[in-house]
PDB file of the backbone (N, CA, C, O) and the ligand in Angstrom, with CONECT records:
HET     ZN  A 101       1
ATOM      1  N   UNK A   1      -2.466 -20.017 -22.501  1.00  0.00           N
ATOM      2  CA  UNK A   1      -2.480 -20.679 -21.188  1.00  0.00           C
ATOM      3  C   UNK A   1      -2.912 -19.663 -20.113  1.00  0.00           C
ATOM      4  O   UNK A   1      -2.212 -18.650 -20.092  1.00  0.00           O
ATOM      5  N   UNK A   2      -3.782 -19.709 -19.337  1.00  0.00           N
ATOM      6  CA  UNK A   2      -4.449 -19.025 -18.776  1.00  0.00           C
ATOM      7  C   UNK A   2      -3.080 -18.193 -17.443  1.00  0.00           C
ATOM      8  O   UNK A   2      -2.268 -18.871 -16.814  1.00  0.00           O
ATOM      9  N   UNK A   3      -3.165 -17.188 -17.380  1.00  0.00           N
ATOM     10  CA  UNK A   3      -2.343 -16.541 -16.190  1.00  0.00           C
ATOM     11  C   UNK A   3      -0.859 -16.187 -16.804  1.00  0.00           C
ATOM     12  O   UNK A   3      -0.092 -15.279 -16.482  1.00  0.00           O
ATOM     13  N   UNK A   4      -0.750 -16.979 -17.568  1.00  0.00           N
ATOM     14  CA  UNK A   4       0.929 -16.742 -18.237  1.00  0.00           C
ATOM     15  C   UNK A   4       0.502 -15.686 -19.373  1.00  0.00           C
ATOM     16  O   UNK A   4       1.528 -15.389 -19.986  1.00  0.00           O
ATOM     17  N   UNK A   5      -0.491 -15.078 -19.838  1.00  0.00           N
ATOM     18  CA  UNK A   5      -0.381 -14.389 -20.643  1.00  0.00           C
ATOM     19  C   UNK A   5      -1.189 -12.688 -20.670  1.00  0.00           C
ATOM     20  O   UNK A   5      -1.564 -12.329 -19.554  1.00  0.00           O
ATOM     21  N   UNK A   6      -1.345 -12.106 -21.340  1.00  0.00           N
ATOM     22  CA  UNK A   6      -2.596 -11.568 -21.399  1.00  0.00           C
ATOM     23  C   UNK A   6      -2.025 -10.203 -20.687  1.00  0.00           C
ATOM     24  O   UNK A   6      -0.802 -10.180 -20.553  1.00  0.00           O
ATOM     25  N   UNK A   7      -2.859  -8.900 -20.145  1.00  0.00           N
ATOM     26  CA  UNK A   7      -1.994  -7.483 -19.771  1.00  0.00           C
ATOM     27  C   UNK A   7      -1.647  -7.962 -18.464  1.00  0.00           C
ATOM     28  O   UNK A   7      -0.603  -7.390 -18.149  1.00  0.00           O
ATOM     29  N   UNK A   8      -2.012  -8.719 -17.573  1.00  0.00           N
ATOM     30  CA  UNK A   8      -1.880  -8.859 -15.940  1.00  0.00           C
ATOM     31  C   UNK A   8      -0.288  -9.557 -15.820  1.00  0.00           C
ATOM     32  O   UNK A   8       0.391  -9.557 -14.793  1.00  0.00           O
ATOM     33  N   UNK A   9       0.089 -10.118 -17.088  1.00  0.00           N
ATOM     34  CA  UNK A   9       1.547 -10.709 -17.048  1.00  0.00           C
ATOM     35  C   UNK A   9       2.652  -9.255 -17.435  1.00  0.00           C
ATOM     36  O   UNK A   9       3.883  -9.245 -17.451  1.00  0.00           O
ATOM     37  N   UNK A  10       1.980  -8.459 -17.632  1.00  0.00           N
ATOM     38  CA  UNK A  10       2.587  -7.188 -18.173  1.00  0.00           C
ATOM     39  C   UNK A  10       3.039  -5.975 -17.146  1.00  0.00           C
ATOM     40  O   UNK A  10       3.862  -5.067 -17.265  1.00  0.00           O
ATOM     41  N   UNK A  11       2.228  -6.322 -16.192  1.00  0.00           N
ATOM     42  CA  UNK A  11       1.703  -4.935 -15.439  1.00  0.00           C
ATOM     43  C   UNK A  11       2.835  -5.074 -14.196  1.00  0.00           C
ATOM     44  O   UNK A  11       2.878  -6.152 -13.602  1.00  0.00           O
ATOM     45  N   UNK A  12       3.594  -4.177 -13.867  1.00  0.00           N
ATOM     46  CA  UNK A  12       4.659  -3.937 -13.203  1.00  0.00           C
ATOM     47  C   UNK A  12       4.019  -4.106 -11.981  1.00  0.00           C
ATOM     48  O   UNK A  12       4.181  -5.072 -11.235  1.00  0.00           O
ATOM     49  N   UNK A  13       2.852  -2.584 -11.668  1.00  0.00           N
ATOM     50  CA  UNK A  13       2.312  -2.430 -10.482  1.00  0.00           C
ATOM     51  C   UNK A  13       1.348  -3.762 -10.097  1.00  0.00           C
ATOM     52  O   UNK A  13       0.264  -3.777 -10.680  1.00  0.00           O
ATOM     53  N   UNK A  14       1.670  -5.045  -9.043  1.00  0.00           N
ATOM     54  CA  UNK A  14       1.138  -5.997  -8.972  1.00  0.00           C
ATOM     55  C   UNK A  14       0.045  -5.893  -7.668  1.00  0.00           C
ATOM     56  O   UNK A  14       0.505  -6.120  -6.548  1.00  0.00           O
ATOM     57  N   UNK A  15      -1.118  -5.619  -7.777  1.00  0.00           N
ATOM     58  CA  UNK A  15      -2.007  -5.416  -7.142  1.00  0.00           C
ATOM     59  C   UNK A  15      -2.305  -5.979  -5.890  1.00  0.00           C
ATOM     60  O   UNK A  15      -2.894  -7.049  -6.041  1.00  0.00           O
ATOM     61  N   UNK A  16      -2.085  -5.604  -4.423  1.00  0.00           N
ATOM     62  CA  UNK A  16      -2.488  -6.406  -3.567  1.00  0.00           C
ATOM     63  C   UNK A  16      -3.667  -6.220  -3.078  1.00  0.00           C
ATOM     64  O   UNK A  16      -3.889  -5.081  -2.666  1.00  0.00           O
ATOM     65  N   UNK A  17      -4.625  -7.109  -2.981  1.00  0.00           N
ATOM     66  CA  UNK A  17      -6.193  -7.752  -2.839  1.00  0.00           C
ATOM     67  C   UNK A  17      -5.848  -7.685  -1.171  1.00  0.00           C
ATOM     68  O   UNK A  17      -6.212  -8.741  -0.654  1.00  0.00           O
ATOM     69  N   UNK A  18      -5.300  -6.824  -0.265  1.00  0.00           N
ATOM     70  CA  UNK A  18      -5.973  -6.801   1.127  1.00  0.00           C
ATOM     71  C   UNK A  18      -6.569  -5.531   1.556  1.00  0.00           C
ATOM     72  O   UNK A  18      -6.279  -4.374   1.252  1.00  0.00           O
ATOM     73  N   UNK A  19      -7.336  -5.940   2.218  1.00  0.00           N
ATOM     74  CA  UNK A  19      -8.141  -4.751   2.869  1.00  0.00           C
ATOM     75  C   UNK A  19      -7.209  -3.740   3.856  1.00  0.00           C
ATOM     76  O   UNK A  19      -6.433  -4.139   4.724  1.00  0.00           O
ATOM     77  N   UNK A  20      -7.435  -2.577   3.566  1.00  0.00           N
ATOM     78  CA  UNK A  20      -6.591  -1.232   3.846  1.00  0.00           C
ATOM     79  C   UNK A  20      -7.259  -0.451   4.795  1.00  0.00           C
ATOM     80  O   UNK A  20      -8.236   0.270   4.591  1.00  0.00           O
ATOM     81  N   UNK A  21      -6.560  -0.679   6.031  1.00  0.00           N
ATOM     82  CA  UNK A  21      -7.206   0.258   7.076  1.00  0.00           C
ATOM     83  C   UNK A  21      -6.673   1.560   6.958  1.00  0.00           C
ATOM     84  O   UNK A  21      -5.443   1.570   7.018  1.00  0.00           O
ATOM     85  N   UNK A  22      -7.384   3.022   6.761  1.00  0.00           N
ATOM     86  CA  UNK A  22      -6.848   4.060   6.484  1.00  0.00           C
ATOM     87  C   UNK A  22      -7.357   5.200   7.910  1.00  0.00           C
ATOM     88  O   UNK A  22      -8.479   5.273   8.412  1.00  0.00           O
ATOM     89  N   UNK A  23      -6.583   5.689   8.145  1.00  0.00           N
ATOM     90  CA  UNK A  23      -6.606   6.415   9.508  1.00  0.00           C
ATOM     91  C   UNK A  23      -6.341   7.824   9.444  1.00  0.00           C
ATOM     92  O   UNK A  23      -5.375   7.946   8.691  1.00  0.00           O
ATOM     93  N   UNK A  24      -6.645   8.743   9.780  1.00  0.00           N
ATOM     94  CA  UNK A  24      -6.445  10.431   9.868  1.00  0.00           C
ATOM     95  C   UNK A  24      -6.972  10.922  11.524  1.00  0.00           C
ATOM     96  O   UNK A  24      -7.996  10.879  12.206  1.00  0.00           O
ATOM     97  N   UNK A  25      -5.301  11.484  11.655  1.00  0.00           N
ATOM     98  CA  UNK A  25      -5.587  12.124  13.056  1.00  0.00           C
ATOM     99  C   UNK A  25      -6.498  13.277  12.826  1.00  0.00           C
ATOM    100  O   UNK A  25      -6.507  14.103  11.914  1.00  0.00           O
ATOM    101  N   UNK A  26      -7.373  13.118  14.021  1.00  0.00           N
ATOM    102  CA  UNK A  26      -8.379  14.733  13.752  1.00  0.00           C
ATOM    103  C   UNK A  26      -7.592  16.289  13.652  1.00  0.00           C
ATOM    104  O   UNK A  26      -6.975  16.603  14.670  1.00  0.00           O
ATOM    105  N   UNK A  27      -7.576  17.003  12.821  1.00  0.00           N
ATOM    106  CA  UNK A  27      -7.303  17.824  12.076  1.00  0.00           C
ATOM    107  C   UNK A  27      -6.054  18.263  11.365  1.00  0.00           C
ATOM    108  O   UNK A  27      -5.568  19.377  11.166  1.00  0.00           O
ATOM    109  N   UNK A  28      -5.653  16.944  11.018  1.00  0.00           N
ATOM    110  CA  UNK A  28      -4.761  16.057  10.092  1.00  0.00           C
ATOM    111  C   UNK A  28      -5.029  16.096   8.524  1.00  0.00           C
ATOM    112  O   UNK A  28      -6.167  15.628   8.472  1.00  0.00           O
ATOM    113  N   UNK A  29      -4.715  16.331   7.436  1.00  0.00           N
ATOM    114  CA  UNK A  29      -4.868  15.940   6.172  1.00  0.00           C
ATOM    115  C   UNK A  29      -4.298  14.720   5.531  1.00  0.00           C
ATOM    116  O   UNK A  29      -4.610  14.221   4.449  1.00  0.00           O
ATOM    117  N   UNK A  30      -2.990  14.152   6.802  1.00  0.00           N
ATOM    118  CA  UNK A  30      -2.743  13.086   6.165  1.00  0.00           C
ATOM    119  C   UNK A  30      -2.871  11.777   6.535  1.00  0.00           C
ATOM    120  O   UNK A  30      -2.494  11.332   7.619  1.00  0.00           O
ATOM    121  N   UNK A  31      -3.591  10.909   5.330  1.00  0.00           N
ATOM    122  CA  UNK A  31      -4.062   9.716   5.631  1.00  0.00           C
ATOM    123  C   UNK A  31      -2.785   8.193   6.247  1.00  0.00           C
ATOM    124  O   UNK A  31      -1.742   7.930   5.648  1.00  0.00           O
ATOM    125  N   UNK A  32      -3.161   7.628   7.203  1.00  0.00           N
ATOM    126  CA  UNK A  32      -1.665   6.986   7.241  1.00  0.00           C
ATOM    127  C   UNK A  32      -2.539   5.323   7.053  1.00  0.00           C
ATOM    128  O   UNK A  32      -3.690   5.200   7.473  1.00  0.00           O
ATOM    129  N   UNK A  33      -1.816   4.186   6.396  1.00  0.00           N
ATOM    130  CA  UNK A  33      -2.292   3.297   6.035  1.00  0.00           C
ATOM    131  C   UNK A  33      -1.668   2.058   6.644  1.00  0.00           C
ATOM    132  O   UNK A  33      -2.169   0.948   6.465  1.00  0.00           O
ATOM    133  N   UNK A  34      -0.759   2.217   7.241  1.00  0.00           N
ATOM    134  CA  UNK A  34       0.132   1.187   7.799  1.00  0.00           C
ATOM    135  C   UNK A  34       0.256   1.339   9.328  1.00  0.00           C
ATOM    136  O   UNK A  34       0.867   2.181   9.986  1.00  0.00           O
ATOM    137  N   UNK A  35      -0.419   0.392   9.672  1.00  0.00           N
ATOM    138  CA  UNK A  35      -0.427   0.244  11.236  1.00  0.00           C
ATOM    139  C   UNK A  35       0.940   0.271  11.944  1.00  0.00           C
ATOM    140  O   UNK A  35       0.792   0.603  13.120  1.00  0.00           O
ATOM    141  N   UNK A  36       2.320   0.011  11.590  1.00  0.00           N
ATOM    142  CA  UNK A  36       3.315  -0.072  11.815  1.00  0.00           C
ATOM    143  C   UNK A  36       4.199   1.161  12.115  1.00  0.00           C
ATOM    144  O   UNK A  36       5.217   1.412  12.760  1.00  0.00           O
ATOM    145  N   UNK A  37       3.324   1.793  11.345  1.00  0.00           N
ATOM    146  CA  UNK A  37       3.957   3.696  11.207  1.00  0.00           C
ATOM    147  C   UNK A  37       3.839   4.519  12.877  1.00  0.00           C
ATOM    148  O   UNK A  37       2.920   4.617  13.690  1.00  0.00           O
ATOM    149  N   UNK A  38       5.288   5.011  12.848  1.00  0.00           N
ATOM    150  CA  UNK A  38       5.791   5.731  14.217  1.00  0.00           C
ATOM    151  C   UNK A  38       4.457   6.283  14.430  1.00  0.00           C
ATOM    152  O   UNK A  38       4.003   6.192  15.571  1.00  0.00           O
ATOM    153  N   UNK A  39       3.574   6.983  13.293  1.00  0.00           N
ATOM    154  CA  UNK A  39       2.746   7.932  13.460  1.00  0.00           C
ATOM    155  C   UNK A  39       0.778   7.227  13.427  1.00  0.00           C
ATOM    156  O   UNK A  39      -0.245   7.898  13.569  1.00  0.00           O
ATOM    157  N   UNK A  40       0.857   6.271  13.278  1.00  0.00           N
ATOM    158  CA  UNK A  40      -0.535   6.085  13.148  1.00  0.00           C
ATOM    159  C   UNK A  40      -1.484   6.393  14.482  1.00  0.00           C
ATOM    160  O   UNK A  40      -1.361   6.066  15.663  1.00  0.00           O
ATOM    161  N   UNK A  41      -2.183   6.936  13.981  1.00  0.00           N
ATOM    162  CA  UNK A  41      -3.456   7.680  15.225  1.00  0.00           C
ATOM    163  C   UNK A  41      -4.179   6.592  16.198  1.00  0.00           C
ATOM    164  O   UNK A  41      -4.794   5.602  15.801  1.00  0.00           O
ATOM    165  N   UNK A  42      -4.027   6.891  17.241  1.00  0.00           N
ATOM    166  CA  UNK A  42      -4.257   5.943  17.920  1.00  0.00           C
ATOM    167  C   UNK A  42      -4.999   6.302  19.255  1.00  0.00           C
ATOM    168  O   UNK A  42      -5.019   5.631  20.287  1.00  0.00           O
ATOM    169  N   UNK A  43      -5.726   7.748  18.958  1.00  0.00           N
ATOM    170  CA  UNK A  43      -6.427   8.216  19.814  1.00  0.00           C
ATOM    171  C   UNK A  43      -8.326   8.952  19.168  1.00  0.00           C
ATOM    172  O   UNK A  43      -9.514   8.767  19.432  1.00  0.00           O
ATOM    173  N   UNK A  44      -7.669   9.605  18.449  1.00  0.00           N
ATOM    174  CA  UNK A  44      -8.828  10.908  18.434  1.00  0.00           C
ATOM    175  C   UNK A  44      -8.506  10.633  16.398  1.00  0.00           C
ATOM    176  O   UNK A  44      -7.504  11.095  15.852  1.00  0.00           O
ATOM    177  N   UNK A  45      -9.745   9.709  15.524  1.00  0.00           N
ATOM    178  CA  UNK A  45      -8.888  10.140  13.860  1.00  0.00           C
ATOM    179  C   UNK A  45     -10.314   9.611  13.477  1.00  0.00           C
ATOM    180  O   UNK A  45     -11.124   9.186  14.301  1.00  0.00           O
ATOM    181  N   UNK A  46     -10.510   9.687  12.188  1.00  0.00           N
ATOM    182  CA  UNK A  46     -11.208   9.519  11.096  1.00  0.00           C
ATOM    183  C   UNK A  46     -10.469   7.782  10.548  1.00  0.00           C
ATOM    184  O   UNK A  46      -9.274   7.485  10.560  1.00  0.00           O
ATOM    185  N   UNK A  47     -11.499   6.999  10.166  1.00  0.00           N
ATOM    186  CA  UNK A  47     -11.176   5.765   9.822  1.00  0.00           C
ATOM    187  C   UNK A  47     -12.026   5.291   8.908  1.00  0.00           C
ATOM    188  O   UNK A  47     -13.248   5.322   9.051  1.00  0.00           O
ATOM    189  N   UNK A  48     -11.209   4.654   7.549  1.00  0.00           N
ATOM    190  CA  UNK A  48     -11.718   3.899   6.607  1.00  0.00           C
ATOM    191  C   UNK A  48     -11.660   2.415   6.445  1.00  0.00           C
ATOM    192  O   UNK A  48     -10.547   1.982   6.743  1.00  0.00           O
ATOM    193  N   UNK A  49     -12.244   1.788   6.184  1.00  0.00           N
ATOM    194  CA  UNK A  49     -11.359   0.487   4.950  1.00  0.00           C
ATOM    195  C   UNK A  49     -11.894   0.328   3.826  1.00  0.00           C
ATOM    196  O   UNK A  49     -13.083   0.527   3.578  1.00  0.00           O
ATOM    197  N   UNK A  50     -10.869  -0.128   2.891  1.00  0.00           N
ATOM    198  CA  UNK A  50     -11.270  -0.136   1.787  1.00  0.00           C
ATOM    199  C   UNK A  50     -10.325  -1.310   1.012  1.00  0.00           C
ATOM    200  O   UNK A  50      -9.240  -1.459   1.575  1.00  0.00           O
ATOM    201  N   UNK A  51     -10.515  -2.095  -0.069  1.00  0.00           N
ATOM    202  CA  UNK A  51     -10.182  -3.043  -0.200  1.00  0.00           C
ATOM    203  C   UNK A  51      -8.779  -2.206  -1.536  1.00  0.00           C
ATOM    204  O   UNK A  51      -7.605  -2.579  -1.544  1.00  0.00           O
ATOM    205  N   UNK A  52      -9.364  -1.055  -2.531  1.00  0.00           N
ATOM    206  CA  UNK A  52      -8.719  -1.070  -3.638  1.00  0.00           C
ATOM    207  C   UNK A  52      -8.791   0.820  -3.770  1.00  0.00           C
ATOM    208  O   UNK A  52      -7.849   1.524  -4.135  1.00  0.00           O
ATOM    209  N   UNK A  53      -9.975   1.240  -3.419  1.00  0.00           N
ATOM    210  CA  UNK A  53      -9.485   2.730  -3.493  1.00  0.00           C
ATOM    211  C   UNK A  53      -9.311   3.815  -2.328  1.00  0.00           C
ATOM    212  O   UNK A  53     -10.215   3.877  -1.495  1.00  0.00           O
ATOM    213  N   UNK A  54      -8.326   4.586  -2.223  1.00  0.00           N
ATOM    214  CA  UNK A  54      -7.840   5.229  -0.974  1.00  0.00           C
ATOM    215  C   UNK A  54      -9.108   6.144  -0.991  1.00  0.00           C
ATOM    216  O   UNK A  54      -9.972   6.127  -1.867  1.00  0.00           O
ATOM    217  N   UNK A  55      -9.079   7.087   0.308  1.00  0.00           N
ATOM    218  CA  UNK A  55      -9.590   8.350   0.269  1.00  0.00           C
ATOM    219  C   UNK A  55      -9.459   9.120  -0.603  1.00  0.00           C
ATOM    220  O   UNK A  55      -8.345   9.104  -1.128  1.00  0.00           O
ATOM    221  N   UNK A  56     -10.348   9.990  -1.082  1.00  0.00           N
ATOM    222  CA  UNK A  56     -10.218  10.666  -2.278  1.00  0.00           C
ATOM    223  C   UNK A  56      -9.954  11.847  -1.907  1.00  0.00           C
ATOM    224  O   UNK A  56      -9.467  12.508  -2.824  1.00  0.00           O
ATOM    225  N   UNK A  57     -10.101  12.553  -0.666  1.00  0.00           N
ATOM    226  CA  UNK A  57      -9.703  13.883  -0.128  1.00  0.00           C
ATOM    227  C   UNK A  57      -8.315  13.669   0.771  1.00  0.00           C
ATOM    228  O   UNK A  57      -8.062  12.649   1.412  1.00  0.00           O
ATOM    229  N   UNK A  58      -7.397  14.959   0.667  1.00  0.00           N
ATOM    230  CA  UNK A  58      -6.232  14.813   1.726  1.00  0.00           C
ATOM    231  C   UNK A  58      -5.188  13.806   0.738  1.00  0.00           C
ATOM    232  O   UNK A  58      -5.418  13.225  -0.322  1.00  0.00           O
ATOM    233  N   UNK A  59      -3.827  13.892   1.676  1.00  0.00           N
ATOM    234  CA  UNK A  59      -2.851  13.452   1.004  1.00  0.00           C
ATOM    235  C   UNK A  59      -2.365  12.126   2.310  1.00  0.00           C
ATOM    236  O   UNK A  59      -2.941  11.929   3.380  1.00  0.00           O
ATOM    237  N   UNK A  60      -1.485  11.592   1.911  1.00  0.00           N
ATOM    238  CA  UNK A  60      -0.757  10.480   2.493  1.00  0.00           C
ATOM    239  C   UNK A  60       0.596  10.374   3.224  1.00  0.00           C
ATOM    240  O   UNK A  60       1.591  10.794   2.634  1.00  0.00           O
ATOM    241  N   UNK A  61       0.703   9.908   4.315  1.00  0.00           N
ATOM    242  CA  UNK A  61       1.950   9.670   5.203  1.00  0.00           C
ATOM    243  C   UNK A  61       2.659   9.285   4.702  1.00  0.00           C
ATOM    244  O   UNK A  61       2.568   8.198   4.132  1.00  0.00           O
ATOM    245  N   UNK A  62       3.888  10.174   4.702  1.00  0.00           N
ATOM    246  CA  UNK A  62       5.013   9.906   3.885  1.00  0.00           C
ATOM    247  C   UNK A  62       5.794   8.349   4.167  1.00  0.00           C
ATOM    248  O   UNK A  62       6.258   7.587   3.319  1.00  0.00           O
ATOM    249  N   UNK A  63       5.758   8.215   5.418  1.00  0.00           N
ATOM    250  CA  UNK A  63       6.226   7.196   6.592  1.00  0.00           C
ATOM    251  C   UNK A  63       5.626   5.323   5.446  1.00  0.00           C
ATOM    252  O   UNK A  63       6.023   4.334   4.831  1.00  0.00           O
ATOM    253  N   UNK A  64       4.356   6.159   5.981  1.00  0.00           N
ATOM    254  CA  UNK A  64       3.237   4.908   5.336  1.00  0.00           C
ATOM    255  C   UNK A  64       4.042   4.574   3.670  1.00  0.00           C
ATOM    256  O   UNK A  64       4.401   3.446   3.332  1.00  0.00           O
ATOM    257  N   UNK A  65       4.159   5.501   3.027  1.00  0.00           N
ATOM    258  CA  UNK A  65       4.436   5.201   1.671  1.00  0.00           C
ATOM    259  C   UNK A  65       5.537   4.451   1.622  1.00  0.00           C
ATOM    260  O   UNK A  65       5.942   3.911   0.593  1.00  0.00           O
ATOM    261  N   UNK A  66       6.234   4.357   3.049  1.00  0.00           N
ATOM    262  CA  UNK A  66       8.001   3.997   2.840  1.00  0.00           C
ATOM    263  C   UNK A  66       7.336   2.844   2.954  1.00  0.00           C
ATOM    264  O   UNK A  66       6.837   2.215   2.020  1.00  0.00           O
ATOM    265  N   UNK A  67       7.322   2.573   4.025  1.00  0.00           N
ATOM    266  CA  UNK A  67       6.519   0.865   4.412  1.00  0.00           C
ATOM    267  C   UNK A  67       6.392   0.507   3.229  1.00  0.00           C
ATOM    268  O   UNK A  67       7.255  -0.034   2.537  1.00  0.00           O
ATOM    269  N   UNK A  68       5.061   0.851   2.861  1.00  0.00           N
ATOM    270  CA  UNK A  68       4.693   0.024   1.270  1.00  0.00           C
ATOM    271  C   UNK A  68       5.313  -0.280   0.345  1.00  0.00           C
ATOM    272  O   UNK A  68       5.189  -1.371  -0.212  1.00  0.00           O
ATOM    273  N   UNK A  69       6.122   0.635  -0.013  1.00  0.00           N
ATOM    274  CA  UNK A  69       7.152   0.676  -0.782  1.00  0.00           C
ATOM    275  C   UNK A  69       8.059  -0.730  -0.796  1.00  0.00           C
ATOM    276  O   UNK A  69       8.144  -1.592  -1.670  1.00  0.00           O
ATOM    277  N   UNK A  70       8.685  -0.629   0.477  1.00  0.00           N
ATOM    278  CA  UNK A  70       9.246  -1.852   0.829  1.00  0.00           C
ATOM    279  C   UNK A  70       8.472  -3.159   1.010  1.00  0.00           C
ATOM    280  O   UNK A  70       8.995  -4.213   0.647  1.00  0.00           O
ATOM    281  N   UNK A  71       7.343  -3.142   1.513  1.00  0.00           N
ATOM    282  CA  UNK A  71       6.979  -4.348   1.397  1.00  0.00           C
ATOM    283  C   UNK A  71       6.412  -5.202   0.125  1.00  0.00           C
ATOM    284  O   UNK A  71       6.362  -6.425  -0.007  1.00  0.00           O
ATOM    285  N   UNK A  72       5.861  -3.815  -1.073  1.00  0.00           N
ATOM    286  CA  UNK A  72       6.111  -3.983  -2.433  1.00  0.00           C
ATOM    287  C   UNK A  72       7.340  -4.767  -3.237  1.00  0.00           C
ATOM    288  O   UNK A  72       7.205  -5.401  -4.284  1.00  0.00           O
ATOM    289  N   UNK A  73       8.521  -4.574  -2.519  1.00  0.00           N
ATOM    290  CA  UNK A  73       9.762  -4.614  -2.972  1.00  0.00           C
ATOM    291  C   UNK A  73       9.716  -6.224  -2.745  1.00  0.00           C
ATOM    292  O   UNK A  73       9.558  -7.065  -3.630  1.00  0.00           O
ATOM    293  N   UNK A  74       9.876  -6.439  -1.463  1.00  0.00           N
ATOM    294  CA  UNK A  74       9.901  -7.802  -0.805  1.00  0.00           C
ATOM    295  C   UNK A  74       9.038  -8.294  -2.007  1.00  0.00           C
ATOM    296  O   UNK A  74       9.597  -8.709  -3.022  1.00  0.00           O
ATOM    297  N   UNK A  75       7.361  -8.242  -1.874  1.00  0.00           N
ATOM    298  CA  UNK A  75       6.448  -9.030  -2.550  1.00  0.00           C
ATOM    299  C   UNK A  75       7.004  -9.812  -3.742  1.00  0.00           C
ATOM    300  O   UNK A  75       6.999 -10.998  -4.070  1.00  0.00           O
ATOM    301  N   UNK A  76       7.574  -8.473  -4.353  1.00  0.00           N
ATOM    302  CA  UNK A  76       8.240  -8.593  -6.279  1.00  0.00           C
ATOM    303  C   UNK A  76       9.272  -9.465  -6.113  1.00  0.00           C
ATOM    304  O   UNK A  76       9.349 -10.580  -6.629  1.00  0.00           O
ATOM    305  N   UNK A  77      10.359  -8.761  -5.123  1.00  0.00           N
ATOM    306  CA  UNK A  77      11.079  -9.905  -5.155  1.00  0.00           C
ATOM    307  C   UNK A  77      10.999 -11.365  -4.759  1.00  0.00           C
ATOM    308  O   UNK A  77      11.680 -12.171  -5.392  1.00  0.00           O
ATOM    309  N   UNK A  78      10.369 -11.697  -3.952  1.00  0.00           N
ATOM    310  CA  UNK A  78       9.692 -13.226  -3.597  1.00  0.00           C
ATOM    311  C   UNK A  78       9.043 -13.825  -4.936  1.00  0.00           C
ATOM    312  O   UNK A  78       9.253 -14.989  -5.277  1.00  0.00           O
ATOM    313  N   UNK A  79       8.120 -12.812  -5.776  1.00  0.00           N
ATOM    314  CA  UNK A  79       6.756 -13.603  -6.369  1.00  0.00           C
ATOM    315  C   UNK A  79       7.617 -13.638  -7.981  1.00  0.00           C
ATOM    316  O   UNK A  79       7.550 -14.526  -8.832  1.00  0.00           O
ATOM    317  N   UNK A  80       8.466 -12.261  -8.023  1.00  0.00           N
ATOM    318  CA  UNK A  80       9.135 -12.021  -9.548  1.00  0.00           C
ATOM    319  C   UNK A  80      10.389 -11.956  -9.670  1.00  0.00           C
ATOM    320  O   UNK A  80      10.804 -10.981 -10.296  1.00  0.00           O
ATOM    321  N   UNK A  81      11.292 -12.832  -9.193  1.00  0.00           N
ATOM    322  CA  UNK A  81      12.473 -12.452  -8.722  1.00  0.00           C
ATOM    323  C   UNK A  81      13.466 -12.419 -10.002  1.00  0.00           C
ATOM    324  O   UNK A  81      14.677 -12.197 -10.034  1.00  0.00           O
ATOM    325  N   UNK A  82      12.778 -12.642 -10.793  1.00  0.00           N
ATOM    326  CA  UNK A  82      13.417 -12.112 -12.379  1.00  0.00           C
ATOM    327  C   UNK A  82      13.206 -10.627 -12.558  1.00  0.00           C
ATOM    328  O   UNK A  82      13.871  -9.949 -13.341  1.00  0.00           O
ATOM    329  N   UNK A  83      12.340 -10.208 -11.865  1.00  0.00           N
ATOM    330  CA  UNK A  83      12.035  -8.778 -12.494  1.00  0.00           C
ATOM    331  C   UNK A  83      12.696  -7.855 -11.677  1.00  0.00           C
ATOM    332  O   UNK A  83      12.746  -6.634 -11.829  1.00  0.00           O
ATOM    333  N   UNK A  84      13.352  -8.747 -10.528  1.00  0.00           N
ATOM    334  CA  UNK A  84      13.779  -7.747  -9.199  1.00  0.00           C
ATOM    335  C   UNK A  84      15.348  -7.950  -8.861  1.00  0.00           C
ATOM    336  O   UNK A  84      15.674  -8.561  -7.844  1.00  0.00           O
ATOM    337  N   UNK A  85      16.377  -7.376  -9.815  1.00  0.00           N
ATOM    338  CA  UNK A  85      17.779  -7.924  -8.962  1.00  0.00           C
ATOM    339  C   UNK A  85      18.448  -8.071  -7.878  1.00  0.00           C
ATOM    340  O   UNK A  85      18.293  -7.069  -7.180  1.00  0.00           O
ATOM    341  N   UNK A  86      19.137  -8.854  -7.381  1.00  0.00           N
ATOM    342  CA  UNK A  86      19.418  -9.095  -6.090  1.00  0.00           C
ATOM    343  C   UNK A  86      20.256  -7.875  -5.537  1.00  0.00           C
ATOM    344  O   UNK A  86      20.729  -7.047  -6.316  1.00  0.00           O
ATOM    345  N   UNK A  87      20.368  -7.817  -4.633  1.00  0.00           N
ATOM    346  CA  UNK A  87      21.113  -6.158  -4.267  1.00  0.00           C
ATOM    347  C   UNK A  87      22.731  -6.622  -3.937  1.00  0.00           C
ATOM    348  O   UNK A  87      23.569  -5.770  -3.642  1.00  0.00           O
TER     349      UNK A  87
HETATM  350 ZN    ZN A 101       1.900   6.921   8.568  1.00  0.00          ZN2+
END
């Protein structure tokens, strides 16, 4: 049966398909991805988007990773709530 089976029913990390605005303050190494972040550049930065792969140079806002993290969490728990126990 199509969708119920196969590696994509397997795969923990569940892929989100939106486009990723990626931002670096000028002479910054770290990329911040979440507009929400105390820290996103909002003057003087380097700017990407990209739908599926980050920057390949420089490292990432720690801040940003929390965000995601959590809104990862939410996602799973909404979409897989078998896979996600209630707290
Ligand atoms: Zn950030």
């Amino acid at each position: 049966m199509p969708g119920q089976s196969g590696p994509e029913a397997r795969t923990w990390e569940v892929p989100m398909k939106t486009l990723t605005t990626y931002r670096r303050a000028s002479g910054d190494i770290f990329w911040h991805f979440r507009v929400a972040c105390k820290d996103w550049p909002q003057n003087s930065f380097d700017e990407r988007k990209d739908s599926e792969h980050p920057p390949e140079r420089g490292g990432f806002c720690l801040k940003c990773i929390r965000i995601r993290t959590n809104e990862r969490f939410l996602y799973l728990r909404k979409n897989f709530p078998f896979l996600v126990p209630s707290l």
